[in-house]
DSSP file (Angstrom, degrees, kcal/mol; ACC not computed):
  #  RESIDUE AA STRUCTURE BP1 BP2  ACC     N-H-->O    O-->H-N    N-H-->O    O-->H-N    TCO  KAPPA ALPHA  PHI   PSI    X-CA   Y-CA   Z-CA
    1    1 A X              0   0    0      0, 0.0     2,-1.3     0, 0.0     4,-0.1   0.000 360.0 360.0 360.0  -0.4  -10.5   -4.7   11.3
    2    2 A X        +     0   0    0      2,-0.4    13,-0.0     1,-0.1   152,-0.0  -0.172 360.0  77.4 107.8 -66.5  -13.8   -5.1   10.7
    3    3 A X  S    S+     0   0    0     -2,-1.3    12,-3.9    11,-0.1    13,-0.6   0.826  95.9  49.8 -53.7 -35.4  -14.6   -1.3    9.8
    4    4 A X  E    S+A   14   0A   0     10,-0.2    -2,-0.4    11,-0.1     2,-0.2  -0.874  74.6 178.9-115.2 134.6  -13.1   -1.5    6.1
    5    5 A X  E     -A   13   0A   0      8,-1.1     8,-1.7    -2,-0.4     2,-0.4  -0.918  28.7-141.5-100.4 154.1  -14.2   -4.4    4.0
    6    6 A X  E     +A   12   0A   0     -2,-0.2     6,-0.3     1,-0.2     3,-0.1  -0.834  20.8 170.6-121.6 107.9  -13.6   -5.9    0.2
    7    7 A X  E     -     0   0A   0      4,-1.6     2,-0.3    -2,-0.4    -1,-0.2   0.949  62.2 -66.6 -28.7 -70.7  -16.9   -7.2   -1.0
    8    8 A X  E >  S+A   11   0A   0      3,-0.8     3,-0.9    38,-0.0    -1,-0.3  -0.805  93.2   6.9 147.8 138.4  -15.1   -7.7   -4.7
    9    9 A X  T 3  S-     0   0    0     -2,-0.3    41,-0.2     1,-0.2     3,-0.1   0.353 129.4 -19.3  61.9  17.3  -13.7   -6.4   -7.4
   10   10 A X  T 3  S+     0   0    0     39,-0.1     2,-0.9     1,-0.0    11,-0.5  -0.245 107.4 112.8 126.3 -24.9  -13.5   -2.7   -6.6
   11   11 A X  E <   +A    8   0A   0     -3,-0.9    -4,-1.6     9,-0.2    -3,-0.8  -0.605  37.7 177.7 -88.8 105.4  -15.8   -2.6   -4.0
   12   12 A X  E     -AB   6  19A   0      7,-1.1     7,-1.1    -2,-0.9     2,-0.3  -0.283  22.7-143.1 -81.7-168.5  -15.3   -1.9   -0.4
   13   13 A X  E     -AB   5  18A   0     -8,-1.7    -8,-1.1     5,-0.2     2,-0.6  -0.982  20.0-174.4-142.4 123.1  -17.6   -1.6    2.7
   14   14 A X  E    S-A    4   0A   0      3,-2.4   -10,-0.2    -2,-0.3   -11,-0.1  -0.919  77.3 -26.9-128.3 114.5  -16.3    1.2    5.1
   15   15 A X  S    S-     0   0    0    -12,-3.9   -11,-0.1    -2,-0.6    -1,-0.1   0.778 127.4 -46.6  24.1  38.3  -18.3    1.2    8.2
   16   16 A X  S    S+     0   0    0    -13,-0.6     2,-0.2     1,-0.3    -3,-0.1   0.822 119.2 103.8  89.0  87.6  -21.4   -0.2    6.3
   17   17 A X  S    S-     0   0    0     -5,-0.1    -3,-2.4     2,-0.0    -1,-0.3  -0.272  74.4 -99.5 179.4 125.4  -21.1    2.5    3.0
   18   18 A X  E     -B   13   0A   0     -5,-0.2     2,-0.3    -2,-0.2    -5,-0.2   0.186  32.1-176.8 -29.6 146.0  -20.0    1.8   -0.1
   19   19 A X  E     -B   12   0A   0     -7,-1.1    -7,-1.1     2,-0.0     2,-0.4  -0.963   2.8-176.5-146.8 128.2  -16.6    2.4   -1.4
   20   20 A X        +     0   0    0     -2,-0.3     2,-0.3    -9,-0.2    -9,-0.2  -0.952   8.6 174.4-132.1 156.6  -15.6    1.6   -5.4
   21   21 A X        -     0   0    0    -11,-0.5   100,-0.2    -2,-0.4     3,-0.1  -0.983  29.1-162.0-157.6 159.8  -11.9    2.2   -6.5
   22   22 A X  S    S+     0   0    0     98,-2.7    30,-2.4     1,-0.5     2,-0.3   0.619  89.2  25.4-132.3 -62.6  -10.4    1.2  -10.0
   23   23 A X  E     -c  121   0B   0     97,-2.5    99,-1.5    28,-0.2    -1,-0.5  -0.663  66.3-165.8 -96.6 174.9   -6.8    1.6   -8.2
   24   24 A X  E     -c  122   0B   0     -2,-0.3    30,-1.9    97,-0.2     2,-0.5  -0.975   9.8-149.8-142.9 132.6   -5.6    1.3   -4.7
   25   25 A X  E     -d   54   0C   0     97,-3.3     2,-0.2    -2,-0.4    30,-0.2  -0.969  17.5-155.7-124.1 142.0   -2.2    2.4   -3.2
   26   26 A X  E     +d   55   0C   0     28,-3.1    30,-2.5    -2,-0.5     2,-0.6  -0.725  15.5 178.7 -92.0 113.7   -1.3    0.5   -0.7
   27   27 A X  E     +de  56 125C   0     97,-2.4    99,-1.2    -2,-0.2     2,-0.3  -0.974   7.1 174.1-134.6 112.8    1.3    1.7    2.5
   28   28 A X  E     -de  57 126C   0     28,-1.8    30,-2.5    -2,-0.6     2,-0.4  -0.892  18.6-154.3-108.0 162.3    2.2   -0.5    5.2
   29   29 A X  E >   -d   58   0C   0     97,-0.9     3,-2.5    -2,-0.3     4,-0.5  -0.985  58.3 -53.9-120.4 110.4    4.6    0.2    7.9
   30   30 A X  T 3  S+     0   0    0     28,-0.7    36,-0.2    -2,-0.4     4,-0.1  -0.164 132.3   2.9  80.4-117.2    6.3   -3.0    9.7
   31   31 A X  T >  S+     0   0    0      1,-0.2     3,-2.3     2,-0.1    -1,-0.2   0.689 110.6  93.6 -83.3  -8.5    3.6   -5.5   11.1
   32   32 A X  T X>  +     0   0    0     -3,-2.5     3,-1.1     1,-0.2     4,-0.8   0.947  67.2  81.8 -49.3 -40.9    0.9   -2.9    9.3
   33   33 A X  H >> S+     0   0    0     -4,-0.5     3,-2.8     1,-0.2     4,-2.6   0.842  71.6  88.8 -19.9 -51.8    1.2   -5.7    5.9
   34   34 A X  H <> S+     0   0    0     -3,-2.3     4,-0.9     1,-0.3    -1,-0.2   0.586  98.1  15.9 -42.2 -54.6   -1.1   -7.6    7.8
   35   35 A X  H <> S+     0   0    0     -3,-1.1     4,-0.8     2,-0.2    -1,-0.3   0.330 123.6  61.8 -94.4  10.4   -4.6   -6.3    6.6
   36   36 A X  H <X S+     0   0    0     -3,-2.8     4,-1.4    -4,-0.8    -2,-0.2   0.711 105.5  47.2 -77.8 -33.8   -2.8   -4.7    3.7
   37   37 A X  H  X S+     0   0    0     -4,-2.6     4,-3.4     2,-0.2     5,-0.3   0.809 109.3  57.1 -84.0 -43.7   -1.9   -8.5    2.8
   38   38 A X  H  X S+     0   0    0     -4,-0.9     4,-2.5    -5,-0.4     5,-0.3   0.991 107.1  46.9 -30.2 -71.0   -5.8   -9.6    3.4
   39   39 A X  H  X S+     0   0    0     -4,-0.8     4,-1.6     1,-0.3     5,-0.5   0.933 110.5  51.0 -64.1 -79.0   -7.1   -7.2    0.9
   40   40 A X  H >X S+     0   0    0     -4,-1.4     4,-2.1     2,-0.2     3,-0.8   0.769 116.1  43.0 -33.7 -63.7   -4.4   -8.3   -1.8
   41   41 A X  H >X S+     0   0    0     -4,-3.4     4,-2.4     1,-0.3     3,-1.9   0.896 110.5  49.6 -42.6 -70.3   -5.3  -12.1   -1.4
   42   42 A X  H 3< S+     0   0    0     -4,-2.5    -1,-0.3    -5,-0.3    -2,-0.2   0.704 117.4  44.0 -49.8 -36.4   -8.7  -11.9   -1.3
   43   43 A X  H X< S+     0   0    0     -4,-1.6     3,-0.8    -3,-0.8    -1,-0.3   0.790 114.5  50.3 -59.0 -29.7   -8.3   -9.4   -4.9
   44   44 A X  H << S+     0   0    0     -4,-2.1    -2,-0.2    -3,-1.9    -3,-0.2   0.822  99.1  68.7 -91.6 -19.1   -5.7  -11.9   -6.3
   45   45 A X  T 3< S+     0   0    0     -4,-2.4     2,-0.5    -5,-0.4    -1,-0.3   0.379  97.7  60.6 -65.5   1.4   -8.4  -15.1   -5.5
   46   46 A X    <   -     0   0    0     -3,-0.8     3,-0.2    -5,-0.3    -1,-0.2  -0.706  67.6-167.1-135.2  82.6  -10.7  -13.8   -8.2
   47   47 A X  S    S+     0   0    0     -2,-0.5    -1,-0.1     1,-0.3    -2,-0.1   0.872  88.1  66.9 -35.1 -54.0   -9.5  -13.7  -11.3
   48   48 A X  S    S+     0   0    0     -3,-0.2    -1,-0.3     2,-0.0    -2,-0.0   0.996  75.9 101.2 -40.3 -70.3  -12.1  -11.7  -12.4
   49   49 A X        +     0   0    0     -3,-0.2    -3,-0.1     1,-0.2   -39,-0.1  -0.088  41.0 174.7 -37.6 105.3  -10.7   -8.8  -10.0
   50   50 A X        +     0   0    0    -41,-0.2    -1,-0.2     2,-0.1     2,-0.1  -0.043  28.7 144.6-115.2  13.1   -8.7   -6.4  -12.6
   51   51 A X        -     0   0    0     -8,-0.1   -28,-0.2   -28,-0.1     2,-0.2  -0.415  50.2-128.1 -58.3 133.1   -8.1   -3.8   -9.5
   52   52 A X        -     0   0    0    -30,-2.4    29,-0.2    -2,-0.1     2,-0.1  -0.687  25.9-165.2-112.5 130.5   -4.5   -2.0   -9.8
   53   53 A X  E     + f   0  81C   0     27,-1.4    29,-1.1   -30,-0.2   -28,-0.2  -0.675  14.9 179.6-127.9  88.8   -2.7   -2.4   -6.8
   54   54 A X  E     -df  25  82C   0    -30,-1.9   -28,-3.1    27,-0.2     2,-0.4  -0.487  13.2-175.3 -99.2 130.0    0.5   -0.3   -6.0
   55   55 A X  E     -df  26  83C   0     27,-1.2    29,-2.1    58,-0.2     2,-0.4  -0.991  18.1-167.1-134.5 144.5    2.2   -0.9   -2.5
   56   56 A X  E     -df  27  84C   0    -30,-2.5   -28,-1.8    -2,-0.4     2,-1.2  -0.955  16.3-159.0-115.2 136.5    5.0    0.6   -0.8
   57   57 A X  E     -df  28  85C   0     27,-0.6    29,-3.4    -2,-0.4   -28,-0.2  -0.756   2.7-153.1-104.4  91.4    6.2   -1.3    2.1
   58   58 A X  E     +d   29   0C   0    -30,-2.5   -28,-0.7    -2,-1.2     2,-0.2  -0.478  23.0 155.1 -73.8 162.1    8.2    0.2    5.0
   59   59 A X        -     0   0    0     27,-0.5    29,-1.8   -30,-0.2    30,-0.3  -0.893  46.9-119.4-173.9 150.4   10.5   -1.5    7.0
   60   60 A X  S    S-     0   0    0      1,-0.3    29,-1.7    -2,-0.2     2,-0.3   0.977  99.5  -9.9 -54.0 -58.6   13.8   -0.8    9.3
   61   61 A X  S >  S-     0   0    0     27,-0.1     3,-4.4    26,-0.1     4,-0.3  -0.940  79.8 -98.4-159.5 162.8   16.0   -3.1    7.4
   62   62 A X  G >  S+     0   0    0      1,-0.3     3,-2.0    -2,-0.3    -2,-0.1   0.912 122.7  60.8 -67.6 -35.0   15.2   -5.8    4.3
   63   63 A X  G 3  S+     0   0    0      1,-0.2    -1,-0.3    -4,-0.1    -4,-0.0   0.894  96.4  58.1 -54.9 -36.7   15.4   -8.5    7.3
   64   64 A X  G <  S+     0   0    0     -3,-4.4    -1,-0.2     2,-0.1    -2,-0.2   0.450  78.1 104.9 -52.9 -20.9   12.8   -7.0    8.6
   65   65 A X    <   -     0   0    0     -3,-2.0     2,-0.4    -4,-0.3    -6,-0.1  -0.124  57.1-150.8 -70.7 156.6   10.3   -7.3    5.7
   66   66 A X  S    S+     0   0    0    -36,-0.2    -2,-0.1     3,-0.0    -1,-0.0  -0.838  75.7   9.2-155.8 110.7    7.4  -10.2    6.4
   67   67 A X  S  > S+     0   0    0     -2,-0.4     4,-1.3   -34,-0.0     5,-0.3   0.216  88.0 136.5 118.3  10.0    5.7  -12.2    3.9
   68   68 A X  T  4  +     0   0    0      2,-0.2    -3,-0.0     1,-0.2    -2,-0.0   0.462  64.7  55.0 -69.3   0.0    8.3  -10.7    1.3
   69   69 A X  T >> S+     0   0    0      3,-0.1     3,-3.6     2,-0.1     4,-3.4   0.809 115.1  48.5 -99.0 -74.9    9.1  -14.0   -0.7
   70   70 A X  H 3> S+     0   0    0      1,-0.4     4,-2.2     2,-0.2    -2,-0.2   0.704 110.7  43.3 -21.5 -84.6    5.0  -14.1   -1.2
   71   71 A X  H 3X S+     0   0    0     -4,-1.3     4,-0.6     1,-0.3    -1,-0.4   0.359 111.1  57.4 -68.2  16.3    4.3  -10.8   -2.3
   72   72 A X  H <> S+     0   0    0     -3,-3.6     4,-2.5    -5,-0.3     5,-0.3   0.474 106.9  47.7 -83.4 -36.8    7.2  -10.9   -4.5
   73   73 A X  H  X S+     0   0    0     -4,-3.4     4,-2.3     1,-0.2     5,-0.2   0.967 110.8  55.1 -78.6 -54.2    5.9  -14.0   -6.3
   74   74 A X  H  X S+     0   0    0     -4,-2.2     4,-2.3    -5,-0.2    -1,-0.2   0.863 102.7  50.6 -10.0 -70.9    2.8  -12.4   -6.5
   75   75 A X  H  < S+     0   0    0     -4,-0.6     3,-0.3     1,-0.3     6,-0.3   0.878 108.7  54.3 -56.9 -52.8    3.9   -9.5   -8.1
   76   76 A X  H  < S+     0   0    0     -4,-2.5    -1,-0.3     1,-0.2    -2,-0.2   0.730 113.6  43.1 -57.7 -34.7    5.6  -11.6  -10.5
   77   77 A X  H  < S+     0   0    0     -4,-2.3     2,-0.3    -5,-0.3    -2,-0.2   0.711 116.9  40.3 -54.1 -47.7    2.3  -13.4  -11.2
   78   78 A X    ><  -     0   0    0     -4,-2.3     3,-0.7    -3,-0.3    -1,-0.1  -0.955  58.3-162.0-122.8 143.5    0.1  -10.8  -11.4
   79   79 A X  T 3  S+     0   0    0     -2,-0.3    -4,-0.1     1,-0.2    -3,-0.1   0.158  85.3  75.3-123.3  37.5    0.8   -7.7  -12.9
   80   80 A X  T 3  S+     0   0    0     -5,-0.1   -27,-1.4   -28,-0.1     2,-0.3   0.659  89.7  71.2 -68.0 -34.5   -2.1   -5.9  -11.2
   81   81 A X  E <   +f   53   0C   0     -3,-0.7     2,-0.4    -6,-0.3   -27,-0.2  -0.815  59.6 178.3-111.8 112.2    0.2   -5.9   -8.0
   82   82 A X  E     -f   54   0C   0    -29,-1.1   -27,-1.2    -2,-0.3     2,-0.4  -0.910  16.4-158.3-113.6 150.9    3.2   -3.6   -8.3
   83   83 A X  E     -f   55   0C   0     -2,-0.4     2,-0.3   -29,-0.2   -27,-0.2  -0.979   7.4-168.6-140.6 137.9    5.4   -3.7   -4.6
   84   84 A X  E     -f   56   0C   0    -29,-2.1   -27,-0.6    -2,-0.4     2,-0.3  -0.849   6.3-154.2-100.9 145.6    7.9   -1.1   -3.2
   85   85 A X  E     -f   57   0C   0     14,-1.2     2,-0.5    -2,-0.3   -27,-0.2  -0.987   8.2-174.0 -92.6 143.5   10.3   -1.4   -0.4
   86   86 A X        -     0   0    0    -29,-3.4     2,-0.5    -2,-0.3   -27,-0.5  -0.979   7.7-163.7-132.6 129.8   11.3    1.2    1.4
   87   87 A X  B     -h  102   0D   0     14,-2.0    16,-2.8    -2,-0.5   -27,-0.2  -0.889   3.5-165.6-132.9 105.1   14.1    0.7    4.1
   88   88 A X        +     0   0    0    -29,-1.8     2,-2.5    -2,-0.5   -28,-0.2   0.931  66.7  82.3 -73.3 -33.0   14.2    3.8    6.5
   89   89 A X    >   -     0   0    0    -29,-1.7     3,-2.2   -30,-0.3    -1,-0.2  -0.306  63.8-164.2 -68.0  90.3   17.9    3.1    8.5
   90   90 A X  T 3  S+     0   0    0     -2,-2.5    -1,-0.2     1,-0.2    -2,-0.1   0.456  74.8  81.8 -50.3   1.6   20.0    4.6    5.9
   91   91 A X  T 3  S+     0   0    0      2,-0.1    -1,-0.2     0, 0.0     3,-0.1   0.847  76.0  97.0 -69.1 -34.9   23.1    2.8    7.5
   92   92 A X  S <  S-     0   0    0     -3,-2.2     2,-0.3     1,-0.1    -5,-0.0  -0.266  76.0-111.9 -62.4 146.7   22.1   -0.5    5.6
   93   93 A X        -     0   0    0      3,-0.0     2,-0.5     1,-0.0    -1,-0.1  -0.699  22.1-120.8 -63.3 144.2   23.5   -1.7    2.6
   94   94 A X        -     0   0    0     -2,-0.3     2,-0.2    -3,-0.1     8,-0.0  -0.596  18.3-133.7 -81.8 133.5   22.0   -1.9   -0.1
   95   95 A X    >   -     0   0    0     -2,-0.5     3,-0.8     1,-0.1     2,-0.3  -0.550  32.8-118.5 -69.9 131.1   21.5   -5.6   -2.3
   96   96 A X  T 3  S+     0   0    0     -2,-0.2     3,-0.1     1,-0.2    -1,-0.1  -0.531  93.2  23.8 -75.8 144.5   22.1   -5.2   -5.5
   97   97 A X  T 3  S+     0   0    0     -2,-0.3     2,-0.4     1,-0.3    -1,-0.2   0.650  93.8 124.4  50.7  37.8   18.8   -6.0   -8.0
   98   98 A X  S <  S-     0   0    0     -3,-0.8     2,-1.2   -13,-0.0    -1,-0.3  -0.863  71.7-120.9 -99.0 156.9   16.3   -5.3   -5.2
   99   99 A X        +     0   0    0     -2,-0.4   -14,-1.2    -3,-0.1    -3,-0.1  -0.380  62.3 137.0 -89.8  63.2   13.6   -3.0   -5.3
  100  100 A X        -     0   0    0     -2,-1.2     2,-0.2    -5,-0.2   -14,-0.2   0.130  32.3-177.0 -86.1-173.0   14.6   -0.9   -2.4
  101  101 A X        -     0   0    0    -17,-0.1   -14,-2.0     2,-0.1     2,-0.4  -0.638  21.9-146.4 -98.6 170.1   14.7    2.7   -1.7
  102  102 A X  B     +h   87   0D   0     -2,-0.2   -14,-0.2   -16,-0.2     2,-0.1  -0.987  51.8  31.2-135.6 164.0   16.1    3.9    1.5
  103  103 A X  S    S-     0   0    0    -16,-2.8   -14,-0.1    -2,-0.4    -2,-0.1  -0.586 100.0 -23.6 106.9-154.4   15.5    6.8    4.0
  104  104 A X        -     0   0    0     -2,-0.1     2,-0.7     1,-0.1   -17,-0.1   0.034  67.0-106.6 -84.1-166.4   11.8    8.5    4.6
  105  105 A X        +     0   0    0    -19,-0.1     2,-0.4     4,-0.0    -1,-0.1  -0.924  44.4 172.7-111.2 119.7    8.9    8.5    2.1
  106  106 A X    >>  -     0   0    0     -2,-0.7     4,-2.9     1,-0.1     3,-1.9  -0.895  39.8 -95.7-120.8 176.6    8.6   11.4    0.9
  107  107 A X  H 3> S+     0   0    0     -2,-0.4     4,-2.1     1,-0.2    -1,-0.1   0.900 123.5  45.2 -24.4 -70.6    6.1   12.6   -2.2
  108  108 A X  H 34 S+     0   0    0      1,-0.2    -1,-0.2     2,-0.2    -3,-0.0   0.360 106.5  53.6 -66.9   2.2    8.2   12.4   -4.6
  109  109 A X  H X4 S+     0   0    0     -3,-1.9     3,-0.8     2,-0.1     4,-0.4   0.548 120.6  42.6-107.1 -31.4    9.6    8.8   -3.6
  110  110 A X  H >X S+     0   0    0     -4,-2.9     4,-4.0     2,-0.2     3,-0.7   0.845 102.2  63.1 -87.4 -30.3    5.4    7.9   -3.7
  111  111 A X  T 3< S+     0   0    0     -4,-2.1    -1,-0.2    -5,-0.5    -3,-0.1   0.713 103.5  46.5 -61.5 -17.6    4.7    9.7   -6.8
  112  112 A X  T <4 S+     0   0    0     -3,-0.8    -1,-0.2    -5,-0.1    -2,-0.2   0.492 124.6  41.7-102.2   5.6    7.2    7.1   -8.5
  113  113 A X  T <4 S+     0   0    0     -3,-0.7     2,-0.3    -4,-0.4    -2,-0.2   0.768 117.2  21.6 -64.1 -66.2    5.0    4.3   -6.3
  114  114 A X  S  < S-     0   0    0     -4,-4.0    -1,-0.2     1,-0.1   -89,-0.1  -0.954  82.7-100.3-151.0 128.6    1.7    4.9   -6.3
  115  115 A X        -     0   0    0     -2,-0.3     2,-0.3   -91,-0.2    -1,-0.1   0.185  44.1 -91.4 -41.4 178.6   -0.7    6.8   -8.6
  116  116 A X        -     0   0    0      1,-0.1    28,-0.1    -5,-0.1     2,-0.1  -0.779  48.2 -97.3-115.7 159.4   -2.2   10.3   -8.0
  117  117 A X        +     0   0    0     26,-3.8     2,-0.3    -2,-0.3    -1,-0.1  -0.255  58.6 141.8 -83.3 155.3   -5.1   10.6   -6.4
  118  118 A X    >   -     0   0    0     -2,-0.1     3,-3.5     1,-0.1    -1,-0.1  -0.959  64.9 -63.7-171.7-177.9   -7.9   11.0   -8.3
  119  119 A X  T 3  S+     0   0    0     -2,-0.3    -1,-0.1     1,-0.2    -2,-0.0   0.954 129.4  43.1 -57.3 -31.2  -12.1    9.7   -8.1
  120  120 A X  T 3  S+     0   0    0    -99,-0.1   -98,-2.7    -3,-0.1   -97,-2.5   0.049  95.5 108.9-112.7  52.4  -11.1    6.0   -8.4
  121  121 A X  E <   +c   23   0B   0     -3,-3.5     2,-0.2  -100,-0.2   -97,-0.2  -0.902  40.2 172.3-111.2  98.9   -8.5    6.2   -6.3
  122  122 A X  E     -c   24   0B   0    -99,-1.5   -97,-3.3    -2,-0.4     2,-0.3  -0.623  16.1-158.3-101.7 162.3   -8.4    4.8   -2.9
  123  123 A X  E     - g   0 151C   0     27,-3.6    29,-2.8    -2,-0.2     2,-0.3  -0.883  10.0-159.6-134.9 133.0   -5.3    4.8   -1.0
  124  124 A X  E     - g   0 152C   0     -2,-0.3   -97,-2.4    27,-0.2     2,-0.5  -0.746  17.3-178.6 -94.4 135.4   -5.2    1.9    2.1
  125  125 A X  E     +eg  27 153C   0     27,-1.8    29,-0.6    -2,-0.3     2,-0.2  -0.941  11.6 171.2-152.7 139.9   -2.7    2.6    4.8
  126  126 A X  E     +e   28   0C   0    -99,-1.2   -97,-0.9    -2,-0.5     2,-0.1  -0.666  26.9  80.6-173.2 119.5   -1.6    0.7    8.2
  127  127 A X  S   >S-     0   0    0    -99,-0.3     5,-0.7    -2,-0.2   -97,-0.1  -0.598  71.6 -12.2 166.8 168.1    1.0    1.2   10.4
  128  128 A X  T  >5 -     0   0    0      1,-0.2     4,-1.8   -99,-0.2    -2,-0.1   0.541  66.8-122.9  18.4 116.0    2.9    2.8   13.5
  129  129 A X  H  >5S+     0   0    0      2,-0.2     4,-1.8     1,-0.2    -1,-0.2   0.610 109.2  62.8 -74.3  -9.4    0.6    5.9   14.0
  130  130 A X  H  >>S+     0   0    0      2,-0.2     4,-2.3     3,-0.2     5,-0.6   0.975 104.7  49.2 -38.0 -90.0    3.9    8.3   13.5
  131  131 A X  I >>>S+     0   0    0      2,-0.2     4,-2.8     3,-0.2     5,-0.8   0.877 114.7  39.3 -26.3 -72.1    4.1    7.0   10.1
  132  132 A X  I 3XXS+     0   0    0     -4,-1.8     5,-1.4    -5,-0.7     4,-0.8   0.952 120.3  45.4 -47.8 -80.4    0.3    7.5    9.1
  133  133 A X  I 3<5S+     0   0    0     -4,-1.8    -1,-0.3     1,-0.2     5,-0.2   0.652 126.9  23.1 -50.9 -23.6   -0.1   10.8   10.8
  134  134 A X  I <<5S+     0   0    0     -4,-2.3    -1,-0.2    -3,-0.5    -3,-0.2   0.857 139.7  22.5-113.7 -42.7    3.6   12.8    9.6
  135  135 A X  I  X<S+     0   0    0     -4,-2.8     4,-2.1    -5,-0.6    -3,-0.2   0.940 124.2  42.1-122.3 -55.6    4.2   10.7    6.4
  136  136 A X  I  X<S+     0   0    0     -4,-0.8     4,-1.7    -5,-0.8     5,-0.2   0.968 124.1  28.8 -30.6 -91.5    1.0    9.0    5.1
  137  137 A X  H  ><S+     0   0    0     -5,-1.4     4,-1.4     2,-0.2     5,-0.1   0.897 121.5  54.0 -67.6 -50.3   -1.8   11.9    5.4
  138  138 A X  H >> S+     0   0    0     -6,-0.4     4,-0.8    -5,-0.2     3,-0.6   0.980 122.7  26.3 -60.4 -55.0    0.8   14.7    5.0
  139  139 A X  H 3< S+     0   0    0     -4,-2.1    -2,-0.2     1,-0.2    -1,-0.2   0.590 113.3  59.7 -72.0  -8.1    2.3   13.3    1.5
  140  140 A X  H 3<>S+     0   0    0     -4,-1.7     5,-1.2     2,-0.2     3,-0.4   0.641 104.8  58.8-100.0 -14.5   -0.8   11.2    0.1
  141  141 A X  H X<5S+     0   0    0     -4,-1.4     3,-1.6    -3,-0.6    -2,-0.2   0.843 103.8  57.6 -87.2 -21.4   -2.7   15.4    0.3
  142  142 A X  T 3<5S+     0   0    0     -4,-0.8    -1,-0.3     1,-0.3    -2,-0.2   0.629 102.6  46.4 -64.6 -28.9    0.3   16.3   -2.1
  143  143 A X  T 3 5S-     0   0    0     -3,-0.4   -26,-3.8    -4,-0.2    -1,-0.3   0.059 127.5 -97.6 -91.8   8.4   -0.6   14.0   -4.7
  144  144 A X  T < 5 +     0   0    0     -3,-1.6    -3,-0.2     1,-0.4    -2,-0.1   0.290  66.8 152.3 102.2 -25.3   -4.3   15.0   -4.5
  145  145 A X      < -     0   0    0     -5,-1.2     2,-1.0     1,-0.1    -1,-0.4  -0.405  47.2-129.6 -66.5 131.1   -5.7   12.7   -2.6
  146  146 A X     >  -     0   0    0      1,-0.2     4,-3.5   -28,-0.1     5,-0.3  -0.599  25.9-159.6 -89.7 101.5   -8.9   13.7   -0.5
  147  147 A X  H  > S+     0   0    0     -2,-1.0     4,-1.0     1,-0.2    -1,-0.2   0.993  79.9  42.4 -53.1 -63.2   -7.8   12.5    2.8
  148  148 A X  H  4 S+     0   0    0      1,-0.2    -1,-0.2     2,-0.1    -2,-0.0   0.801 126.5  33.8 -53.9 -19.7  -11.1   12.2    4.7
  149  149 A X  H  4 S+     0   0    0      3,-0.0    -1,-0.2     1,-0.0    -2,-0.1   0.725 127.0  33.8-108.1 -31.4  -12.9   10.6    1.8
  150  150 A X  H  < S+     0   0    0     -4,-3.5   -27,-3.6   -28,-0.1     2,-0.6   0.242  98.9  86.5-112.0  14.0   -9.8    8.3   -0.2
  151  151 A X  E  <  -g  123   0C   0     -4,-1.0     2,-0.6    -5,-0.3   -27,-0.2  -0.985  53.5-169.8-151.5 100.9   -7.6    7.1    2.9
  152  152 A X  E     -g  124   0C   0    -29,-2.8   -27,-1.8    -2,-0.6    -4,-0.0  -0.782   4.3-173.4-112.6 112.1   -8.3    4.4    4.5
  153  153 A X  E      g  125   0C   0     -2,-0.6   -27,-0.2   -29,-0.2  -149,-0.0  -0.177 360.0 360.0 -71.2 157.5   -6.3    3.9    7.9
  154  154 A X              0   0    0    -29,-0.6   -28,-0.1   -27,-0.1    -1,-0.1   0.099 360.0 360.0-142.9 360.0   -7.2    0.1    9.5
C-alpha cells in the first residue's frame, strides 16, 4: 500500500519510521491475503529471513480461500510460516484433515494462532473494515498487543 513496507529480515518502514519485529501475526479477511501474501514472499525469498510468521485466514467457506494450495506448500516448506483457516458460515461442513476452525475469531480461537503480544511483536492485519474494527483491534488488545504502536492495518 505503500505506507507499510518490508525492507528485510525483521524490518519494516511504516510511513518512513522504522519498525523491527522478531514475530508477526498475520489476519487477513477474504481478498485482504493480498498484501498479507506480499510480505510472506518477499520474507520466504531470503533465506536468511528467520522472521516467525503466524496467519489466520478468514474466509466465508474453504472455496472461498485464494492462493490456499500456495500458502499451504509454503507452510510445509518453511516452518517459519504457520497458516490458520477460519471459515465464518457455520452451516458448512467441515473436511476432514484440514486446518479449519469455524464461526467468529474470537481471543481464544487467536491465542491458539498467533502469539501474544509482546515488544517484538507486530501483528499485520487486512480486511473488510467490520472485521478489523469489531474482531481484529478488539481481540489482538486482549492478547496484549499495543494497538496503535503493533497493528498494522494496510
Amino acid at each position: 500500500m505503500g505506507h507499510i513496507q518490508y525492507t528485510s529480515r525483521g524490518n519494516f518502514l511504516v510511513h518512513g519510521k522504522p519498525k523491527y519485529a522478531k514475530k508477526l501475526a498475520m489476519l487477513a479477511g477474504g481478498t485482504g491475503i493480498t498484501p498479507i501474501y506480499q510480505v510472506i514472499q518477499a520474507i520466504l525469498k531470503d533465506p536468511k529471513d528467520k522472521i516467525e510468521m503466524y496467519m489466520v485466514y478468514v474466509n466465508r467457506t474453504e472455496d472461498n480461500i485464494l492462493l490456499k494450495d500456495e500458502l499451504d506448500d509454503w507452510a510445509k516448506k518453511h516452518d517459519q510460516l504457520k497458516v490458520w483457516y477460519v471459515k465464518y458460515l457455520m452451516q458448512e461442513s467441515i473436511r476432514e484433515g484440514g486446518q479449519y476452525s469455524t464461526g467468529f475469531i474470537t481471543d481464544s480461537a487467536l491465542r491458539d494462532h498467533i502469539p501474544e503480544g509482546s515488544s517484538d511483536t507486530l501483528a499485520l492485519a487486512c480486511g473488510p473494515p467490520r472485521m478489523i474494527q469489531y474482531v481484529v483491534q478488539q481481540n489482538l488488545k486482549k492478547m496484549n498487543y499495543d494497538i496503535k504502536d503493533s497493528l498494522l492495518i494496510f
